[in-house]
C-alpha positions as CSV (number, residue, x, y, z in Angstrom):
1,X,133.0,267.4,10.8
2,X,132.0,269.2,8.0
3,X,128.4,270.8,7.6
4,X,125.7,268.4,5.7
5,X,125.6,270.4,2.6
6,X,129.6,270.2,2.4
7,X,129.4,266.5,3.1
8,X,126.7,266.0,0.5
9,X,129.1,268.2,-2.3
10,X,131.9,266.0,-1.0
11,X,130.3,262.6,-1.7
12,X,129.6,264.0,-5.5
13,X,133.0,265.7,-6.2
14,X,135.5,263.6,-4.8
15,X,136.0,259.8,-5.1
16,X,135.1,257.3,-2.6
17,X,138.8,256.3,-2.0
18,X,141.7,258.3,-2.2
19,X,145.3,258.5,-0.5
20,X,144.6,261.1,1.8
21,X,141.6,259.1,3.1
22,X,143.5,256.1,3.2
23,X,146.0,257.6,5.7
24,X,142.8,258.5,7.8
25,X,142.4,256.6,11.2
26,X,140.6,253.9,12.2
27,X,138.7,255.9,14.9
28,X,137.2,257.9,12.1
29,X,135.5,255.1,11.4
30,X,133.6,255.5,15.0
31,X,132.3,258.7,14.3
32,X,131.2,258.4,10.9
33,X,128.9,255.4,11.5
34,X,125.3,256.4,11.5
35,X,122.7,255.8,13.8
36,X,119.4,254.3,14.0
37,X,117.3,257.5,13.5
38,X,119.7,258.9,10.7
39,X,118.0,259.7,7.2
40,X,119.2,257.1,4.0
41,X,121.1,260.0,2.8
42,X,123.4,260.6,5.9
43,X,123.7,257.1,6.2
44,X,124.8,256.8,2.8
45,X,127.9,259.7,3.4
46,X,128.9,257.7,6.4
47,X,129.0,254.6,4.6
48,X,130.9,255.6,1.8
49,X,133.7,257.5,4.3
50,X,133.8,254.8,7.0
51,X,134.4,251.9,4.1
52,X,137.5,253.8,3.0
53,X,138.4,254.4,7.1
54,X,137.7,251.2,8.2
55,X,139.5,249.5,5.2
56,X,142.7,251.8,6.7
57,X,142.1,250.6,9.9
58,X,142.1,246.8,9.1
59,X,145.7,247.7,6.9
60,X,147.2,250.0,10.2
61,X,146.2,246.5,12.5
62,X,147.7,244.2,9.7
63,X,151.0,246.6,9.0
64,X,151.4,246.7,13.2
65,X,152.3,243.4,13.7
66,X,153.6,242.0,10.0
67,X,155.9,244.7,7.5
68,X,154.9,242.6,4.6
69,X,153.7,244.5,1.3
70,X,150.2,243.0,2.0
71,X,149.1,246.8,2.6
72,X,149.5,247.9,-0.6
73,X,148.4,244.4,-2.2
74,X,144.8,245.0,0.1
75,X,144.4,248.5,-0.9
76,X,144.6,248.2,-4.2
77,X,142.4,245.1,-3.7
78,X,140.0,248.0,-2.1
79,X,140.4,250.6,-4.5
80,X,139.5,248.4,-7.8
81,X,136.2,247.4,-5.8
82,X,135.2,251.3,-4.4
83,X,136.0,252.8,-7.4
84,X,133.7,250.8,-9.5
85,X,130.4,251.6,-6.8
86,X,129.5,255.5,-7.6
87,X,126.6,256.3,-4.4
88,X,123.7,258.5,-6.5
89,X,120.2,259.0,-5.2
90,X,117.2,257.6,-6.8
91,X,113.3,257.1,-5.9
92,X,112.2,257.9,-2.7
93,X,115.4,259.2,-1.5
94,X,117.2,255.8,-0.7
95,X,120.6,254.9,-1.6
96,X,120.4,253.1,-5.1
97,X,123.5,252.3,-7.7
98,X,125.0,253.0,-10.8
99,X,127.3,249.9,-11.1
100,X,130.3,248.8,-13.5
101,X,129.1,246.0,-14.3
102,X,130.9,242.3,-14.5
103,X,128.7,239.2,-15.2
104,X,130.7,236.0,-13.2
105,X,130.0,233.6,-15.8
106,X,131.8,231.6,-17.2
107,X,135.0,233.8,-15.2
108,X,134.3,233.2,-11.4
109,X,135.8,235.9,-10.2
110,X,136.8,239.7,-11.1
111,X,140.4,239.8,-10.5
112,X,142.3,243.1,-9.2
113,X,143.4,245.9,-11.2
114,X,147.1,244.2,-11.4
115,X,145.8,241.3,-12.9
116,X,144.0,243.0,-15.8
117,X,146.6,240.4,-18.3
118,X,144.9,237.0,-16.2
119,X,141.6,238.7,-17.2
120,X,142.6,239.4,-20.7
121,X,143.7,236.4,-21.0
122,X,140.2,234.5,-19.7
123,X,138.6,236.7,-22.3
124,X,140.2,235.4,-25.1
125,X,139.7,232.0,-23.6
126,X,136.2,232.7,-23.6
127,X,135.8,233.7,-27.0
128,X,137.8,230.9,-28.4
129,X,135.7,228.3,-27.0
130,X,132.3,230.6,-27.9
131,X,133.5,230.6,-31.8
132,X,134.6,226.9,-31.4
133,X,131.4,226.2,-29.9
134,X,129.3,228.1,-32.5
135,X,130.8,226.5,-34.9
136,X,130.2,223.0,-33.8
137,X,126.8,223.5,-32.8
138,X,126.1,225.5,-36.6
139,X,127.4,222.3,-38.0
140,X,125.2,219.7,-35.6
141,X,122.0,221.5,-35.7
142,X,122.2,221.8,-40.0
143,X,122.2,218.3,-39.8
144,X,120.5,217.3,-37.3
145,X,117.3,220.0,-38.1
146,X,117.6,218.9,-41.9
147,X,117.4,215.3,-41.1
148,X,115.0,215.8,-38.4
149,X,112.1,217.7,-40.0
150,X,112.7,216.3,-43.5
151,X,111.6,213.0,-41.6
152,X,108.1,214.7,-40.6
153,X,106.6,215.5,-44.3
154,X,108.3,211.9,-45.5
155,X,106.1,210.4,-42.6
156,X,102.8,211.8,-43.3
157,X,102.9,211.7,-47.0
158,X,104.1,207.8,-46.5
159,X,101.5,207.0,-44.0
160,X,99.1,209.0,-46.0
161,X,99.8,206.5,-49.1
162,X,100.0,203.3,-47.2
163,X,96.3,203.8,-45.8
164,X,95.4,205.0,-49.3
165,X,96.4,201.1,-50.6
166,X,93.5,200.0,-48.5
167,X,90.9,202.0,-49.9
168,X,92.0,201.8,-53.6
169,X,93.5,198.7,-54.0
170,X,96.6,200.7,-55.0
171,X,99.8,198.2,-56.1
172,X,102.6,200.2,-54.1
173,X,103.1,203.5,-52.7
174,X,103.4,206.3,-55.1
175,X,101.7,210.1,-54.2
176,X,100.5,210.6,-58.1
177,X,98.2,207.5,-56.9
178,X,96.0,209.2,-54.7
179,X,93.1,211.0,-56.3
180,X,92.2,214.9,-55.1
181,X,90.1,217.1,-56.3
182,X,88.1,219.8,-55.3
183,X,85.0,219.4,-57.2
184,X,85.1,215.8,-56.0
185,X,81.7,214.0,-55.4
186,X,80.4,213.3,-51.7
187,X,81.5,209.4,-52.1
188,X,85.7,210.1,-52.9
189,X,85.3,213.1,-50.3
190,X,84.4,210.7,-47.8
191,X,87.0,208.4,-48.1
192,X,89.5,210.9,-48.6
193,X,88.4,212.5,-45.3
194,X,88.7,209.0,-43.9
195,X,92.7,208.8,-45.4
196,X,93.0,212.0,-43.5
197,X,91.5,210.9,-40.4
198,X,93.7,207.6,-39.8
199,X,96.4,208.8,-40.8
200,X,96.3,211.6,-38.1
201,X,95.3,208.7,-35.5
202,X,98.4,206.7,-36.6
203,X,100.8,209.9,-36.5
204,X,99.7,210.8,-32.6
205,X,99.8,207.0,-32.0
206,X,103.3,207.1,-32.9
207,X,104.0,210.9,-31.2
208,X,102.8,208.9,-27.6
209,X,105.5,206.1,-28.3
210,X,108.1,209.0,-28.5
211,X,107.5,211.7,-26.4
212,X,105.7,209.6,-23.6
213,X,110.0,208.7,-22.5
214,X,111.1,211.8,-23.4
215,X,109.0,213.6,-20.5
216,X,111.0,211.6,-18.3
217,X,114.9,211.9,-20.0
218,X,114.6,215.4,-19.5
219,X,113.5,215.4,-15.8
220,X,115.9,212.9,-14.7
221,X,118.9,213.6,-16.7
222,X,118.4,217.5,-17.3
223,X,119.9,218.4,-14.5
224,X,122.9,215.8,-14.2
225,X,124.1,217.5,-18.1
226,X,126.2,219.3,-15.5
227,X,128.0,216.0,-14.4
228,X,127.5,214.2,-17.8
229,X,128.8,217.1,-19.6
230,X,126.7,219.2,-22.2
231,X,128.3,217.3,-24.9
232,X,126.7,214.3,-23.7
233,X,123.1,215.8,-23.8
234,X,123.6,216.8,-27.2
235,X,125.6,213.6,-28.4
236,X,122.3,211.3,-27.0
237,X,119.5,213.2,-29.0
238,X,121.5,212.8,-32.4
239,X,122.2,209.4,-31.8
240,X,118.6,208.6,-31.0
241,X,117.3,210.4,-34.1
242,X,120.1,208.2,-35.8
243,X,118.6,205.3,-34.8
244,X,115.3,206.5,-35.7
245,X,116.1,207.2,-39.7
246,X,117.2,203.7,-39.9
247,X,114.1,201.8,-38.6
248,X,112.3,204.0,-40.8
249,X,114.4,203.4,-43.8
250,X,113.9,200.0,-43.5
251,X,110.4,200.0,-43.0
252,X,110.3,202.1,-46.5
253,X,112.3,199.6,-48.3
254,X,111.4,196.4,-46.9
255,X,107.7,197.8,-46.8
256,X,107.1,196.2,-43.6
257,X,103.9,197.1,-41.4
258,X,103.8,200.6,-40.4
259,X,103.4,199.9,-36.6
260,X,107.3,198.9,-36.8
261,X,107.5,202.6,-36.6
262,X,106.7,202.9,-33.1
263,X,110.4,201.2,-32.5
264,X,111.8,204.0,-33.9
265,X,109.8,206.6,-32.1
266,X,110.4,205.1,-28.9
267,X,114.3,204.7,-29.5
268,X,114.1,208.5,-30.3
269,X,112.1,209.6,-26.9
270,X,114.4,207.3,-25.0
271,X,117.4,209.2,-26.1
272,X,115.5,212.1,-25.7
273,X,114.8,213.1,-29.1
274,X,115.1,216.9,-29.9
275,X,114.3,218.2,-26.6
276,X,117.5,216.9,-25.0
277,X,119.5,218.4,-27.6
278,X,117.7,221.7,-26.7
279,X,118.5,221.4,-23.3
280,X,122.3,220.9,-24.1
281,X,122.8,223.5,-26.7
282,X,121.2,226.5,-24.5
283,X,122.5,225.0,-21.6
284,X,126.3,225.7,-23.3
285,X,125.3,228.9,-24.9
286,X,124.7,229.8,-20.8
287,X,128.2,228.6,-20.0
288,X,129.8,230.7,-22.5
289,X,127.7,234.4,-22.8
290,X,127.8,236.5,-20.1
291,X,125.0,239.5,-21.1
292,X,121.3,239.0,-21.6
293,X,122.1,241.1,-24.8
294,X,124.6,238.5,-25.8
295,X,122.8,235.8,-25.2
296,X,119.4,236.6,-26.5
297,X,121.5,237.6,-29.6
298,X,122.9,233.7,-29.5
299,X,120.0,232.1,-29.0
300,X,118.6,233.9,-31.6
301,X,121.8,232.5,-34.3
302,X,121.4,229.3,-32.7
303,X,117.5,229.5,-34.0
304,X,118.9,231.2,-37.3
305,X,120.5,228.1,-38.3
306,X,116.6,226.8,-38.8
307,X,116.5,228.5,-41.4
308,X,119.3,226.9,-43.3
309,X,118.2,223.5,-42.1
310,X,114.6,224.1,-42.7
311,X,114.5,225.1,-45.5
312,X,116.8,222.1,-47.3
313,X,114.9,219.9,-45.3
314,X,111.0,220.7,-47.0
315,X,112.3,221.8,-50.2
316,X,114.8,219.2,-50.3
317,X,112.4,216.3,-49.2
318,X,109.6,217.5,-51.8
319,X,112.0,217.0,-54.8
320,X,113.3,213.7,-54.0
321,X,109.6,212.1,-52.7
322,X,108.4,213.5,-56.3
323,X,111.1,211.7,-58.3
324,X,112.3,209.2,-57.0
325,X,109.9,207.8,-53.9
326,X,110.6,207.6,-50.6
327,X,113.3,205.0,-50.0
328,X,116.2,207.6,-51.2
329,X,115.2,210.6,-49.2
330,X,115.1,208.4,-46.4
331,X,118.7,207.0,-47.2
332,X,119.3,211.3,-47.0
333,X,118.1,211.3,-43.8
334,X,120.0,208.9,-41.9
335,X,123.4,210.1,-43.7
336,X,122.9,214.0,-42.4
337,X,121.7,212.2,-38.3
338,X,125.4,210.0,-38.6
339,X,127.3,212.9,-39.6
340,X,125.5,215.1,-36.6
341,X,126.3,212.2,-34.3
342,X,130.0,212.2,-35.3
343,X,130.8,215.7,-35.4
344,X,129.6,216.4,-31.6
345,X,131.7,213.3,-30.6
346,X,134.6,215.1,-33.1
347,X,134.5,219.1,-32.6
348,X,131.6,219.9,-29.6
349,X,134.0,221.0,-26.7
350,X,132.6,220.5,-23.0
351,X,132.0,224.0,-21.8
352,X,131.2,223.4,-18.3
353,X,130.9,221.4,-15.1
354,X,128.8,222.3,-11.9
355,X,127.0,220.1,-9.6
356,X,123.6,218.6,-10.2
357,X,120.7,220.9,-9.3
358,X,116.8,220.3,-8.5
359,X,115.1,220.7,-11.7
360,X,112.1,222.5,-10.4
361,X,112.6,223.6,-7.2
362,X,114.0,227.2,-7.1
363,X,110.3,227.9,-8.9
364,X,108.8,226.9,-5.7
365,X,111.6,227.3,-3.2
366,X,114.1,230.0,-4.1
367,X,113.5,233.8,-3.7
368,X,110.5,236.0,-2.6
369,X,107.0,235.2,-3.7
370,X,106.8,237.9,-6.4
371,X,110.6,236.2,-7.6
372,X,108.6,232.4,-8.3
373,X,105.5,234.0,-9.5
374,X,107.8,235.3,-12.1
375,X,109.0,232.1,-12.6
376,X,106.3,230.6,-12.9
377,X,104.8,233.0,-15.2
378,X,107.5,232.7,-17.3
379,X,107.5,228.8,-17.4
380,X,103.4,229.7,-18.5
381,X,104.3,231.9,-21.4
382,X,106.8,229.7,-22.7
383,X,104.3,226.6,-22.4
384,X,102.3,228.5,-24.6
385,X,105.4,229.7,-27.1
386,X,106.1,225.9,-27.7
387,X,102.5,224.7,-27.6
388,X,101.9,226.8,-31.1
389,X,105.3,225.7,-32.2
390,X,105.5,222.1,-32.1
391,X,102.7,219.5,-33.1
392,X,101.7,221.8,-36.4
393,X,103.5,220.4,-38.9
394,X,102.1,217.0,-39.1
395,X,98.7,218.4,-39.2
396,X,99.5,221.3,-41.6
397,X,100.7,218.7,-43.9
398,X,97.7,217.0,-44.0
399,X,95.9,220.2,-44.3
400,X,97.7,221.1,-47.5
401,X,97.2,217.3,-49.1
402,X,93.6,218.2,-48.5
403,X,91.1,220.3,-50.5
404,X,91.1,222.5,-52.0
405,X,94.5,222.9,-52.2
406,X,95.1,219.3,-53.3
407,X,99.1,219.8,-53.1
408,X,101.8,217.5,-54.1
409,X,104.8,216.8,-52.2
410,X,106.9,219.5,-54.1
411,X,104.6,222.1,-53.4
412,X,104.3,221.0,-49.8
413,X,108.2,220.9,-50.1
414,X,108.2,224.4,-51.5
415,X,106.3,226.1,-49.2
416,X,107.7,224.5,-46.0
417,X,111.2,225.7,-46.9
418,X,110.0,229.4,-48.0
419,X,107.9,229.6,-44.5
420,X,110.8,228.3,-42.5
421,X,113.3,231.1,-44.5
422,X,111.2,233.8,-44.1
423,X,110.1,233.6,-40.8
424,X,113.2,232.6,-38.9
425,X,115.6,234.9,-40.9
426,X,113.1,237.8,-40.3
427,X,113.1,237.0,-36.8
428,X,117.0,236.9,-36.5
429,X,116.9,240.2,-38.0
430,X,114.6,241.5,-35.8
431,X,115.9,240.8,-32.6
432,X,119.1,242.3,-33.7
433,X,117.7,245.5,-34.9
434,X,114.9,245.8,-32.3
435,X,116.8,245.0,-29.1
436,X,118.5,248.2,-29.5
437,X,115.7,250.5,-29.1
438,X,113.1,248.6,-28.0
439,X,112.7,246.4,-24.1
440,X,113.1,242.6,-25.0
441,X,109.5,242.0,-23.7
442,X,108.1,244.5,-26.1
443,X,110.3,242.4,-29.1
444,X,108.5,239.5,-27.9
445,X,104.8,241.4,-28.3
446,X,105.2,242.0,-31.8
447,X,106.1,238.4,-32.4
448,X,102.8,237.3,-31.4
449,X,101.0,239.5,-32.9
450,X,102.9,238.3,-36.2
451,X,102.1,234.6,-35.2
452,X,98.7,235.8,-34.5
453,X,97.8,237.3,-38.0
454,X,99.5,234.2,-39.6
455,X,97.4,231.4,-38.2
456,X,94.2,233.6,-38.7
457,X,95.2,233.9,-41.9
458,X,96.0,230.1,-42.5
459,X,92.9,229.3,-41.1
460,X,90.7,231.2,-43.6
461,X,92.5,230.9,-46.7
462,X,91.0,229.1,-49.9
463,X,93.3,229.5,-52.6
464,X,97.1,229.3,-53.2
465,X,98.0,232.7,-52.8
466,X,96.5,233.6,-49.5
467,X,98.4,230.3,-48.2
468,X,101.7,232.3,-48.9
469,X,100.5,235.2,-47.2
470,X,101.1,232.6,-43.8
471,X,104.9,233.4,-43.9
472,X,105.0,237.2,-44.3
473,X,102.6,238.0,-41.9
474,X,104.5,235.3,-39.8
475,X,107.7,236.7,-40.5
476,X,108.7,237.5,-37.0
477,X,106.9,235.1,-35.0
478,X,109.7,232.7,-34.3
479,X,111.7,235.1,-32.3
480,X,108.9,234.9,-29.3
481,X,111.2,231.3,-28.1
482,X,114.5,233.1,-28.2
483,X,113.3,236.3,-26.2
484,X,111.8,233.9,-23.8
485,X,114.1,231.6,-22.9
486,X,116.3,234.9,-22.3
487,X,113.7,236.6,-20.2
488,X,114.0,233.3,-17.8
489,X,117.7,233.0,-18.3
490,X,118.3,236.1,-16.8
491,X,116.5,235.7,-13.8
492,X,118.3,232.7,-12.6
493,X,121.8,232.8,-10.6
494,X,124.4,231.0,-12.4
495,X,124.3,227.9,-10.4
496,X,120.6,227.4,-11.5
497,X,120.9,227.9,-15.5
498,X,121.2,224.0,-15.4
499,X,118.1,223.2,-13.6
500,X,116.3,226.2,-15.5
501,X,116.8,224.6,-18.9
502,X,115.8,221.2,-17.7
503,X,113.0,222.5,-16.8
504,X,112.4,224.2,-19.8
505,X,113.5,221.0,-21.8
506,X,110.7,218.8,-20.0
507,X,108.1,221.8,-20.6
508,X,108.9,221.6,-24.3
509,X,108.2,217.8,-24.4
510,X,104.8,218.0,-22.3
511,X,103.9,220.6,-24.7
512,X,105.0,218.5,-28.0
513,X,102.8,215.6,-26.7
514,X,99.7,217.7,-26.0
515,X,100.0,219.8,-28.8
516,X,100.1,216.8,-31.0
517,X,97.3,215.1,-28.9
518,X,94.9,218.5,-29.5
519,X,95.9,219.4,-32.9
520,X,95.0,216.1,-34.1
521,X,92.2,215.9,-32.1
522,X,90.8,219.0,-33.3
523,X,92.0,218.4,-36.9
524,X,89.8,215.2,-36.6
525,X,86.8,216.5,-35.4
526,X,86.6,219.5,-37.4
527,X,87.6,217.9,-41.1
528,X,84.3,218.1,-42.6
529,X,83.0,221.3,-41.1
530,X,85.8,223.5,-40.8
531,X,89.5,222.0,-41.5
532,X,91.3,225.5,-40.4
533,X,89.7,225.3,-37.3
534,X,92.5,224.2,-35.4
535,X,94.3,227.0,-36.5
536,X,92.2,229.2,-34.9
537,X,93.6,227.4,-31.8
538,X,97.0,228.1,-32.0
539,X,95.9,231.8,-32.7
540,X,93.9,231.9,-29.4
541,X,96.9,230.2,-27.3
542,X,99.2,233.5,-28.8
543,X,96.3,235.6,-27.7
544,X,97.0,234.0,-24.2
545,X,100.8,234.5,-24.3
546,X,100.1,237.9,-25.2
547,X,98.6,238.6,-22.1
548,X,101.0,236.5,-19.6
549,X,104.1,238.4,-20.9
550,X,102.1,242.0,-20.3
551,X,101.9,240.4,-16.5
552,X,105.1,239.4,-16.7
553,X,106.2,243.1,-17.5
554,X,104.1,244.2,-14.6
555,X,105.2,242.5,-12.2
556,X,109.1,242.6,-13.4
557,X,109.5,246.6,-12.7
558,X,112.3,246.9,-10.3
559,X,113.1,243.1,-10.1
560,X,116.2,242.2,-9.1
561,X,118.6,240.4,-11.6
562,X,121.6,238.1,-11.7
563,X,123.8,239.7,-13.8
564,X,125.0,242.6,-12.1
565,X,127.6,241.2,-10.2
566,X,130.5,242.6,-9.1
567,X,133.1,239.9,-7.3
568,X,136.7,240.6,-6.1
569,X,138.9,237.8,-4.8
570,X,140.5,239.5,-1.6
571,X,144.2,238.3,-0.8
572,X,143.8,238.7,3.1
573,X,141.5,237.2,5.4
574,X,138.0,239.0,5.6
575,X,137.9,241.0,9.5
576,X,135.9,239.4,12.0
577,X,132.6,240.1,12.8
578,X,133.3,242.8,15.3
579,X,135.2,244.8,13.1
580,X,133.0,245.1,10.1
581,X,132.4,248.1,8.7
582,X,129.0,249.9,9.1
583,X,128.1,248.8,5.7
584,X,127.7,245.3,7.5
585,X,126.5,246.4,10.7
586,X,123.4,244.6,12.0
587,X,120.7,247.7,11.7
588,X,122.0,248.4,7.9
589,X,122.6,244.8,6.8
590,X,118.5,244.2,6.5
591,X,118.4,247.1,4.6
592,X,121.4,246.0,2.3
593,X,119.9,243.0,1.4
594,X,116.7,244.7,0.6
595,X,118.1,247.4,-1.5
596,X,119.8,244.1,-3.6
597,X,123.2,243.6,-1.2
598,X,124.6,241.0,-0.3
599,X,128.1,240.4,1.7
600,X,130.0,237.3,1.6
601,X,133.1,236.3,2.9
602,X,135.3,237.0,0.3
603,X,133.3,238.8,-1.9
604,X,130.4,241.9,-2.5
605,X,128.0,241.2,-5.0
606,X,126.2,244.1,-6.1
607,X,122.8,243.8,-7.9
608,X,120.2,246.5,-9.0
609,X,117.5,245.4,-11.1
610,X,117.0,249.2,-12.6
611,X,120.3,249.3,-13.3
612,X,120.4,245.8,-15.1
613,X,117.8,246.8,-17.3
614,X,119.8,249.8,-18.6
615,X,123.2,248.2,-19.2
616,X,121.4,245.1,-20.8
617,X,118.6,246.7,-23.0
């Protein structure tokens, strides 16, 4: 045996497995397993020898009673997986890792160094049905978003009018109709405040009708997208929305009463409205990326698209309301939700199929307190990232009718689209440039501090100019969703990615209902003293996101991820438990699993938080 300062120059110069050591004997393995009182660093030299001995001595037992070439199949088999573990020393003197990494999903299983061509192979299979699902999903959400949001300044500038024709006496619905002015005298003020006020009422009204069902779509069918398919989840949203467009269309042109519109609200929640087609999209984009670099980078393209959609969808809608009413942007509207209904039925491909999880439970159930309170955490801060998303735009819209802005619908039109270009583009820019230097948590700082300034700066403003101030000091708050729905993603295992996103789908819907419920509220309440009061809200609920992802980094050092997985799909039959080698051995395995190991039957799964950090970000 040689001296422990050999031994320790030994585990740094020579690799773990080589011929000479897998001639050794199996009784080596005897002697080099360490003993109760030995330090982590011996212990660590006598694991690293005794794997490659005992792996020699399960081969010599094998070879004795069978000639087969299943020796040189299993050492290989041993060789790809050793060689990709190099034993250093980190903190405290324990045993850490400095992995190779290989992320299992969508590929289940790491395949031998002689079948580097299968893997090659499943590679480009990957990356086909990524592009083919990019694509698919770039042309769904375009349509979708444009239809989608155009249908939210069309509502409130048509409610707005149709409670205008009771005050004065107006003939039909035209927005030139509608006097605004800010020198106004008390008396028009008044009933203009009034306008304002039931046409918020009507709009959250209508938001309960919707989003009351969609609550429960995405808790009871979030987690069965895995046996309905994710094409399925995305297919019911659009046609939903399709639905939608036409009850409203005909409401428009048939002028019928404006409490028809709940119908088409509720056929919307029912289907799940946008929320299920969240679910179904990020669910996929799971199925098919296999970094946290990758897919915060997706998400974030996914999210880029908004911009596109966004924008056609203000600017678009403002034109068409100005010249030529309402009936033909609504005929716009349900054209682009049919053709986003027909192409996921055409071109989405199915990207996966697991079994149905619990939709909440690994945040209470799974993993070790500090592990849920993370979760939980998380599922806090991005309560908060959709609570100051969602809801706004009915009540900003209504905020720019009012005075003194006094804004028609192309102007509304104008600045929606400019807002929505500028802010997501700057954000897709930014988490590609950032991520490269910069922790994703830190990313996700300087996008609330952007949506902070913005709001403060909506709130106060008084003139034109300052209002497009909003997007530039906005201009990368929208990355804060992307970043956190990566910061979750990567803490569940694979087989939970389902249930995580049906979470997050239902938390989105909860938080679309009480946004609107608040915002309108507080719009209400605060029209004649202060009408950017409620945007001082949504700044104060980023000032509380702030502070739940500086906890979340806190408590995240050193946490253990699911990404780092190494898995090799052994040809012979794993050795009983008698014969395992000391890695396995009852006083190490506690340890093991402590220091992020885990043994299963036919595979090691190797995961070190540190580690994960540094290959990811």
């Amino acid at each position: 045996m040689d001296s422990g300062q050999d031994n320790d120059d030994h585990v740094h110069r020579q690799p773990l497995l080589t011929e000479e050591n897998d001639r050794g004997s199996a009784d080596e393995s005897e002697d080099c397993r360490p003993s109760e009182d030995s330090s982590p660093r011996s212990r660590s030299r006598a694991l690293s020898r005794s794997w490659s001995a005992g792996g020699q001595g399960s081969d010599s037992r094998q070879n004795s009673h069978d000639t087969s070439p299943s020796h040189d199949s299993t050492t290989d088999v041993k060789k790809h997986l050793i060689s990709s573990l190099n034993l250093d020393y980190h903190r405290n003197g324990h045993p850490g890792m400095n992995v190779s990494f290989h992320d299992t999903r969508p590929s289940q299983t790491l395949a031998p160094s002689d079948d580097n061509g299968k893997m090659e192979v499943k590679e480009a299979e990957r990356q086909r049905l990524k592009r083919r699902l990019m694509a698919s999903s770039f042309v769904t959400l375009v349509c979708y978003i444009t239809g989608y949001l155009s249908l939210v300044p069309i509502q409130a500038q048509y409610l707005y009018q149709r409670f205008a024709q009771d005050y004065f006496n107006l003939t039909n619905v035209t927005e030139k109709q509608v006097p605004c002015a800010e020198n106004s005298n008390d008396s028009l003020q008044e009933i203009l405040n009034q306008i304002q006020a039931d046409t918020s009422r009507q709009t959250l009204y209508m938001d309960y009708a919707q989003y009351a069902p969609a609550i429960f779509v995405a808790l009871l069918l979030g987690s069965y997208t895995d046996y309905l398919g994710r094409r399925f989840m995305v297919f019911m949203p659009c046609f939903g929305a399709f639905l939608k467009s036409v009850v409203f269309l005909l409401v428009i042109y048939l002028e019928l009463d404006v409490n028809y519109l709940y119908i088409a609200f509720a056929a919307d929640g029912v289907c799940g409205s946008i929320y299920a087609l969240t679910l179904g999209l990020t669910a996929a984009v799971a199925d098919i990326t296999t970094t946290s670099k990758e897919r915060a980078l997706t998400f974030a393209l996914l999210e880029g698209s908004l911009a596109i959609a966004g924008s056609v969808s203000q600017i678009g809608a403002g034109f068409l309301i100005d010249a030529v009413g309402y009936v033909a942007p609504a005929v716009v509207v349900a054209v682009l939700l049919f053709l986003a209904t027909v192409s996921v039925v055409l071109f989405m491909p199915e990207t996966l199929h697991r079994p149905a999880e619990i939709v909440f439970g690994f945040y209470i159930l799974d993993g070790t307190v500090r592990q849920r309170c993370l979760f939980l955490c998380g599922l806090m801060a991005y309560f908060f990232v959709i609570l100051v998303s969602l809801g706004k735009l009915s009540v900003e819209t209504l905020y720019e009718l009012n005075t003194p802005f006094c804004w028609d619908s192309v102007q509304i039109g104008l600045f929606g689209g400019l807002k929505m270009l500028v802010q997501v583009t700057g954000s897709v820019a930014a988490v590609k440039v950032l991520q490269a230097c910069m922790r994703i948590e830190f990313i996700g700082l300087l996008g609330l501090v952007s949506g902070m300034a913005s709001f403060m700066v909506e709130a106060f403003a008084f003139s034109d100019w300052m209002m497009y101030l909003v997007p530039v000091t906005g201009i990368i708050s929208m990355l804060v969703g992307p970043i956190t729905r990566t910061l979750m993603s990567r803490m569940a295992p694979s087989n939970s990615q389902g249930a995580l996103f049906a979470s997050m789908s239902a938390i989105e819907t909860v938080c679309h209902l009480a946004s609107t419920t608040m915002y309108n509220t507080v719009y209400m309440a605060t029209l004649d003293v202060f009408s950017g009061a409620v945007f001082l809200l949504m700044a104060s609920f980023c000032f509380i996101n702030f502070i739940l992802i500086v906890v979340f980094m806190v408590v995240s050092r050193d946490v253990v991820y699911y990404e780092s997985v190494v898995e090799v799909e052994t040809p012979v039959e794993p050795p009983e438990e008698n014969e395992r080698t000391p890695l396995l051995s009852s006083h190490t395995s506690a340890e093991a699993r402590s220091r992020g190991w885990t043994k299963h039957s036919s595979s090691l799964e190797i995961r070190d938080g540190e580690a994960q950090r540094q290959s990811a970000f």
